[in-house]
Kinemage of the C-alpha trace (Angstrom):
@kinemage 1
@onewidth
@group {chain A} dominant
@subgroup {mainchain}
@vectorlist {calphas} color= white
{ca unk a 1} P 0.000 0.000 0.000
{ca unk a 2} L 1.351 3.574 -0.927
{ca unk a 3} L 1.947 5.682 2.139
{ca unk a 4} L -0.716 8.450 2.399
{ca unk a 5} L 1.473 11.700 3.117
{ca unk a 6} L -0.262 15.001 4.664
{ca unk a 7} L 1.058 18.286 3.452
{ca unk a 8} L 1.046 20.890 6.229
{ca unk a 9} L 1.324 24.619 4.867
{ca unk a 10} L 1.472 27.321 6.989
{ca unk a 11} L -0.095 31.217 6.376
{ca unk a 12} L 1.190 33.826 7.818
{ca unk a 13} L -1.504 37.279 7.923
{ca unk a 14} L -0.237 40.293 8.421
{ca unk a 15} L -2.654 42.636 10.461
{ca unk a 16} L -1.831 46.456 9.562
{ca unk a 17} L -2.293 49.061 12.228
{ca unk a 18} L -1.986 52.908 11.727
{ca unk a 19} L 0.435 54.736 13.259
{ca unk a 20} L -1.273 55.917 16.300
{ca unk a 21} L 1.039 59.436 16.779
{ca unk a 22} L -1.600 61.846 14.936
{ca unk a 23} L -4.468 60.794 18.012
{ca unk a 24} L -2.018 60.680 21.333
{ca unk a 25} L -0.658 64.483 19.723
{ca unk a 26} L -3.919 65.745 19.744
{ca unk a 27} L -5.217 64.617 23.008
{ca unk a 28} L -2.034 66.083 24.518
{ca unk a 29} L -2.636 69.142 22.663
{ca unk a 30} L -6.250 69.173 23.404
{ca unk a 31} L -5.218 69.010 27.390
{ca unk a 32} L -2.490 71.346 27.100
{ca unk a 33} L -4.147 74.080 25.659
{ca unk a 34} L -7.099 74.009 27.864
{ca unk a 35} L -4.845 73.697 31.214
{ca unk a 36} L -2.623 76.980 29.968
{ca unk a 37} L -5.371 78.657 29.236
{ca unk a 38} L -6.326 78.426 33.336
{ca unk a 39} L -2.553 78.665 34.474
{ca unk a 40} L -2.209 82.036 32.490
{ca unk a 41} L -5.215 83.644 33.527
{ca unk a 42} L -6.787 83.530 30.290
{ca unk a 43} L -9.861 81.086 31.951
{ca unk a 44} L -10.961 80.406 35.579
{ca unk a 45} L -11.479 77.209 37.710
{ca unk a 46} L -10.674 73.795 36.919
{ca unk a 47} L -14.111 72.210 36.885
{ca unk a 48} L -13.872 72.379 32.774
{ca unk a 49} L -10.386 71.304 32.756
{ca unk a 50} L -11.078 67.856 33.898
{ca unk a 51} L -13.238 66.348 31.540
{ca unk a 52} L -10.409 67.165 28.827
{ca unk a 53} L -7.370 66.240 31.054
{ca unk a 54} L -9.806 63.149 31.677
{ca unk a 55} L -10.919 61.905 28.094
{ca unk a 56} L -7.728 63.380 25.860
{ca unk a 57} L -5.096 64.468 28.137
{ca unk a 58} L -5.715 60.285 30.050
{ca unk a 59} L -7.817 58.017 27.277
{ca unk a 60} L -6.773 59.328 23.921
{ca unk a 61} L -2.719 58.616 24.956
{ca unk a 62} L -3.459 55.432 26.743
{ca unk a 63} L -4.938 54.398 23.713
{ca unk a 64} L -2.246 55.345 21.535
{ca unk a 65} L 0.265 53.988 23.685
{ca unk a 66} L -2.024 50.623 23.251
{ca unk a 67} L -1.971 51.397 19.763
{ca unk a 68} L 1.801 51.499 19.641
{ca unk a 69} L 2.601 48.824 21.928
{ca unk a 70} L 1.302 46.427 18.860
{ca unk a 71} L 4.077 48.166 16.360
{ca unk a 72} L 6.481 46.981 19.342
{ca unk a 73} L 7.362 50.874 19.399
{ca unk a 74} L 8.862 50.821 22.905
{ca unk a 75} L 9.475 54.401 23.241
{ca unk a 76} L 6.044 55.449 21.960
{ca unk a 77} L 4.087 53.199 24.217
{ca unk a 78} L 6.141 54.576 27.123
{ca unk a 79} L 5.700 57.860 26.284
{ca unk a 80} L 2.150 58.177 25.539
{ca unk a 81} L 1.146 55.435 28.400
{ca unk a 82} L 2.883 57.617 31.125
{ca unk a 83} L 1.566 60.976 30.248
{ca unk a 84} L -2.226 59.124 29.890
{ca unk a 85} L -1.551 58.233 33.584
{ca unk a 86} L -0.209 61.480 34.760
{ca unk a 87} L -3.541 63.199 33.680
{ca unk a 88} L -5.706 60.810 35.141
{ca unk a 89} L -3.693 61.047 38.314
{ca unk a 90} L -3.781 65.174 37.563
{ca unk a 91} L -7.291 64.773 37.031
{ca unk a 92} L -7.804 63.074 40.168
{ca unk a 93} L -6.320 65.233 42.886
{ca unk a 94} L -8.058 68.317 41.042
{ca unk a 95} L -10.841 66.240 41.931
{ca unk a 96} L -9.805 66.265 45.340
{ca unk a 97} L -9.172 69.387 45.551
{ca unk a 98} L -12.864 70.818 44.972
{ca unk a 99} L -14.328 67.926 47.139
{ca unk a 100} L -15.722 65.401 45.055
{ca unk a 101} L -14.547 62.771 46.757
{ca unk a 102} L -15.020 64.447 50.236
{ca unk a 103} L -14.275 67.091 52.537
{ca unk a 104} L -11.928 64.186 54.627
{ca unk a 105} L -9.841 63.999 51.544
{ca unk a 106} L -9.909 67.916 50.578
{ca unk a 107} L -8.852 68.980 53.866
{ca unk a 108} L -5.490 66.148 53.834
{ca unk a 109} L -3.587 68.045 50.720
{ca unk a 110} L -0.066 68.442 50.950
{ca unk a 111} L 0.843 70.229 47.482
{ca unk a 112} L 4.300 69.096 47.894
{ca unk a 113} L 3.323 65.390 47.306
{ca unk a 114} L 2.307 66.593 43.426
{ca unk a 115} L 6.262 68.233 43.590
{ca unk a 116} L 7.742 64.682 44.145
{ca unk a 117} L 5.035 63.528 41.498
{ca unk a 118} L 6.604 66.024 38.926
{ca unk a 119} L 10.097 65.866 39.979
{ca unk a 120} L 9.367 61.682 38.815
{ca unk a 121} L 7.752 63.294 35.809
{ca unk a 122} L 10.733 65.885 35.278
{ca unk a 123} L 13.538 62.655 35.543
{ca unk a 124} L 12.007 60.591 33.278
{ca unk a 125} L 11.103 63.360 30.525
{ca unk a 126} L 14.694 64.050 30.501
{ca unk a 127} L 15.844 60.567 29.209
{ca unk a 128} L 12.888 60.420 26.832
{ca unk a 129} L 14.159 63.838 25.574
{ca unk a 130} L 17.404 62.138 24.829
{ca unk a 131} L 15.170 59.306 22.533
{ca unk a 132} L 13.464 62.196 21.159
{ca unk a 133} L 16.334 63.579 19.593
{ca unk a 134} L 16.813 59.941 17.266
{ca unk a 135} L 12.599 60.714 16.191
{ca unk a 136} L 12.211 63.708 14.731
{ca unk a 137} L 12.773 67.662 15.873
{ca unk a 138} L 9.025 68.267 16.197
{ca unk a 139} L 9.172 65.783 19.035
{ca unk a 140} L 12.118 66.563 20.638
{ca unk a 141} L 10.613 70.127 20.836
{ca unk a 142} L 7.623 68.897 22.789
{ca unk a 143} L 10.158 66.992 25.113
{ca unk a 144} L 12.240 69.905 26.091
{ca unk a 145} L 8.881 72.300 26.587
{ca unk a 146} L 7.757 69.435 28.963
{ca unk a 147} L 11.161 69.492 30.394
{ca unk a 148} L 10.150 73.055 31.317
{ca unk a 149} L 6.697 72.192 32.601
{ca unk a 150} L 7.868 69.865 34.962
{ca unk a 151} L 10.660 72.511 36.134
{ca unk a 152} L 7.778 75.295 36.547
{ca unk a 153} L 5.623 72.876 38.062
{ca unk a 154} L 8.133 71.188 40.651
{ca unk a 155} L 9.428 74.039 42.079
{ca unk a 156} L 6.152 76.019 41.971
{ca unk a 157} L 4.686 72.670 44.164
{ca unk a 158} L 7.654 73.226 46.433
{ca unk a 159} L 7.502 77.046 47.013
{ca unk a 160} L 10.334 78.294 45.241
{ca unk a 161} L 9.483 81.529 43.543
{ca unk a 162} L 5.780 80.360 42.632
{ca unk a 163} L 4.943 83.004 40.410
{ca unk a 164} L 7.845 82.731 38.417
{ca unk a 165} L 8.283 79.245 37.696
{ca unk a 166} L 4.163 79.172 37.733
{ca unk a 167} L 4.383 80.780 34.747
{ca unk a 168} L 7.181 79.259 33.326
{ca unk a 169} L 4.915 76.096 33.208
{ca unk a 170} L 1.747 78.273 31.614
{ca unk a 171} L 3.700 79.276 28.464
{ca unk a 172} L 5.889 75.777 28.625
{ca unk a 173} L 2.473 74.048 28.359
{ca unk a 174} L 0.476 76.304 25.629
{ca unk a 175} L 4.171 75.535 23.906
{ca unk a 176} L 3.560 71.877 23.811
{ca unk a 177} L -0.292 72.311 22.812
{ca unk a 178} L 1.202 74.199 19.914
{ca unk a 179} L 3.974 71.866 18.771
{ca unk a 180} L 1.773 68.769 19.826
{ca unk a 181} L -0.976 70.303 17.359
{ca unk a 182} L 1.449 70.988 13.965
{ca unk a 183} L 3.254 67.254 14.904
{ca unk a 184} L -0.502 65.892 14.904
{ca unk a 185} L -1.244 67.441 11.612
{ca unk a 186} L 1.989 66.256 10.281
{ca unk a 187} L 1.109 62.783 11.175
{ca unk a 188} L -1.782 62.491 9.896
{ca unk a 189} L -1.088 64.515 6.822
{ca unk a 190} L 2.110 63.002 5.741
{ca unk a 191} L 0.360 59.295 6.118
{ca unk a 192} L -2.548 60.595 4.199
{ca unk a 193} L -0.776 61.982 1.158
{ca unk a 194} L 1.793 59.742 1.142
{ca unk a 195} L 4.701 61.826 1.463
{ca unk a 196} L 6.133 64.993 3.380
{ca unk a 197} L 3.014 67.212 3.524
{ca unk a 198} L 4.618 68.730 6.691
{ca unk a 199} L 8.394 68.786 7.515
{ca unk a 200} L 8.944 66.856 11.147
{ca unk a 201} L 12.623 67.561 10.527
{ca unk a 202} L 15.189 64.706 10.993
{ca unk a 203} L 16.700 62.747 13.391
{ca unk a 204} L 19.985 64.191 15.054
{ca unk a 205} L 21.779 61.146 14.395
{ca unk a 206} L 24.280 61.717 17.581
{ca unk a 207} L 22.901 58.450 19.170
{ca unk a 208} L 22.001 56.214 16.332
């Protein structure tokens, strides 16, 4: 009797995903510009910040960083995953702050708890401003305004020369809306038409 034989073929599929940089941009812009608007005097209160801090600043980079996490982009996952977190943790003690969760918890704020928060922030921002520097310039703009932030927004949580450094963060911040914005157009654009619709300028090329 002849040997029956079974062939065994393997398929691979390949599962595109878009490059999720044009969303996580724009919710950080989104965030951004509405929180400078309050720290430079330009709008009142926070109770309109949150929602945005809550749903673009927190959800639309935690989904990017999901997003990214499935091009096994390392750095862009990190980055967009830890600023989702810091606004929802933002979002959060302002939440505290005006009582929603209590008058036990409003009355037990120690400001200088965000300051270590941000000083965390400030340390790791600097390293990711040194992977910046091998994406594009666009980026590596954003990283050094949120170097700033976190300066302005350390030392103003510690005391030291609140005013000043208060506003360093307001202008640092309505910086990164701005550059977060054109780098969000750029990514989508540039996809879209299939070639450079917006310069993002390249890679310094010291580290790679």
């Amino acid at each position: 009797m002849e040997a029956s034989m079974t062939t065994h073929t393997k398929q691979s599929v390949q599962i595109i995903t878009a490059d999720p940089s044009g969303i996580g941009l724009f919710g950080l812009a989104i965030v951004t510009l509405v929180a400078s608007s309050q720290k430079l005097g330009l709008t009142t209160g926070l109770s309109f910040v949150i929602p945005w801090a809550i749903f673009l600043g927190a959800l639309a980079q935690i989904f990017a960083a999901i997003q990214d996490a499935k091009h096994n982009n390392t750095f862009g996952m990190t980055a967009f995953a830890a600023y989702g977190f810091f606004w929802l943790g933002v979002a959060s003690s302002w939440l505290m702050k005006l009582g929603a969760f209590g008058p036990l918890l409003s009355a037990d704020i120690d400001g200088k708890q965000l300051g270590f928060a941000f000083l965390g922030y400030l340390i790791f921002t600097l390293f990711m401003t040194i992977g910046a520097m091998e994406t594009h310039k666009v980026l590596f703009i954003i990283f050094v305004l949120i170097d700033f932030l976190f300066i302005g927004l350390t030392l103003d949580a510690f005391g030291i020369a609140p005013h000043v450094f208060h506003t360093l963060a307001a202008y640092a911040e309505l910086g990164i809306a701005l550059m977060s914005l054109y780098g969000c157009g750029a990514s989508v654009l540039n996809v879209h038409f299939g070639r450079k619709f917006l310069p993002l300028g390249k890679p310094f090329g010291i580290f790679k």
